[in-house]
C-alpha positions as CSV (number, residue, x, y, z in Angstrom):
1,X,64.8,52.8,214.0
2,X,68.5,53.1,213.3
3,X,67.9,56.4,211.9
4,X,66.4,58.0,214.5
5,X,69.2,56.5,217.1
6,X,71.7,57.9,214.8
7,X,69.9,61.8,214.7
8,X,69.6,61.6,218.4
9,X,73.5,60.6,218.7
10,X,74.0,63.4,216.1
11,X,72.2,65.7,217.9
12,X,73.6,65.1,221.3
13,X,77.2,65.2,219.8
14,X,76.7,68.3,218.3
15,X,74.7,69.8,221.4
16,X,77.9,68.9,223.4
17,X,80.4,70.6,221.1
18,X,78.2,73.5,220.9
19,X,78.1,73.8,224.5
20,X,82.6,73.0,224.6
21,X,83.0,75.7,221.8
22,X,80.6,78.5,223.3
23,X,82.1,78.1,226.6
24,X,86.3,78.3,225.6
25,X,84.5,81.1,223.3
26,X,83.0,82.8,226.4
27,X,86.1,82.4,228.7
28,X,88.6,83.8,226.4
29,X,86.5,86.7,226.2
30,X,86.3,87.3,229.6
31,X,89.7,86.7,230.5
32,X,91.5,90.0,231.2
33,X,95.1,88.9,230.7
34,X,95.2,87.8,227.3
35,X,95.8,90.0,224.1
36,X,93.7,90.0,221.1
37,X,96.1,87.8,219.6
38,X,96.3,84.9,222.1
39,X,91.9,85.4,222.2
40,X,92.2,84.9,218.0
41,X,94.3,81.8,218.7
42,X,93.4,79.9,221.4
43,X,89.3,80.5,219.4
44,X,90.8,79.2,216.7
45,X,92.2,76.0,218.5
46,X,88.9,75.8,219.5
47,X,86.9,75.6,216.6
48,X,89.6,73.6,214.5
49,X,89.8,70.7,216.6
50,X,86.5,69.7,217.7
51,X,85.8,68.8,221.6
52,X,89.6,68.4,222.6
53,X,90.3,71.9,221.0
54,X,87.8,73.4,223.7
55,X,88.4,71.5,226.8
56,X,92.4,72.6,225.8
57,X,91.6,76.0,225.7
58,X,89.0,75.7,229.1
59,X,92.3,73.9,230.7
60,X,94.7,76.8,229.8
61,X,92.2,79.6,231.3
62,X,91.5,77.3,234.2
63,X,95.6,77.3,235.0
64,X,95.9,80.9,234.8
65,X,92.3,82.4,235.6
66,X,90.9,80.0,237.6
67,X,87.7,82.6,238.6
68,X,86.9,82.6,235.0
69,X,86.6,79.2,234.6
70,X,84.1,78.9,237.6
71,X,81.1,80.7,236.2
72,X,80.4,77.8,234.2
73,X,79.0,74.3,234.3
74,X,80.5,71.7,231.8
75,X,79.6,68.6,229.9
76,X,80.5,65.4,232.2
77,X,83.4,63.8,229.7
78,X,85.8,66.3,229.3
79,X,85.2,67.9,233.5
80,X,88.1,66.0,234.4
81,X,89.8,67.6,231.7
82,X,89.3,70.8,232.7
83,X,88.6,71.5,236.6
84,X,91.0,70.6,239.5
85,X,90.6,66.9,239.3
86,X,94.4,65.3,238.7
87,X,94.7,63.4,235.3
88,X,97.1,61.2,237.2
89,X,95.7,58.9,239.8
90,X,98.9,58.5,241.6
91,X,101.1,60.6,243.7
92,X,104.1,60.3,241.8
93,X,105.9,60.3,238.6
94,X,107.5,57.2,237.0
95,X,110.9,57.9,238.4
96,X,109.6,58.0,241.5
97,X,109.5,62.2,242.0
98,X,106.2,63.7,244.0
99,X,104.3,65.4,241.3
100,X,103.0,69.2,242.4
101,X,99.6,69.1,243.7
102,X,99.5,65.3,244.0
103,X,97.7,63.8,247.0
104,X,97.3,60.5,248.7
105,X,93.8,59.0,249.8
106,X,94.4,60.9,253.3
107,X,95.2,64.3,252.0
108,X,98.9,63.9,252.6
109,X,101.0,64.4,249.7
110,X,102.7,60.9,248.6
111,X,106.5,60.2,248.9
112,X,108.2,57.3,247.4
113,X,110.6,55.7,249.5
114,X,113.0,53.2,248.3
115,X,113.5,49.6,250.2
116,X,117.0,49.0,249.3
């Protein structure tokens, strides 16, 4: 019984970096701003460093070629990684400073303001 649970975690894990791989594979492809050297690199990334390698590379694209990016459907642990959602859940830094893009609950973006 424990060997079958373990193939089918096997399989599912490799199904998943398959899926990661093909896809940063795909996008760099497609993407017509980058030179054949930063498409050898950023594969490379890719394939050395398994899942985070890929949803780095998907990340990258997504910054710079965002229409790229949306032909595709990815695996659910690593789409906050790479589509618009904010890795932060807060609107600002630890100093206190509004980060870019941030937003509040109601859409606003989120000041600090000191009580002193």
């Amino acid at each position: 019984m424990f060997t079958i649970a373990m193939i089918v975690a096997c399989a599912v894990l490799f199904t998943i970096w398959l899926w990661l791989t093909v896809l940063a594979v795909l996008c760099l492809i497609l993407d017509p701003e980058l030179t054949n050297i930063q498409r050898w690199g950023q594969s490379l990334i890719a394939l050395l460093f398994p899942f985070l390698g890929a949803a780095f590379v998907l990340r990258l694209v997504k910054d710079h070629s965002p229409e790229v990016i949306a032909r595709f459907r990815y695996p659910w642990p690593f789409n906050n990684l790479i589509l618009e959602k904010p890795l932060r859940s807060g609107g600002t830094g630890n100093n206190g400073e509004v980060i870019p893009g941030a937003h509040g609950h109601n859409g606003g973006i989120v000041h600090h303001h000191d009580n002193n």
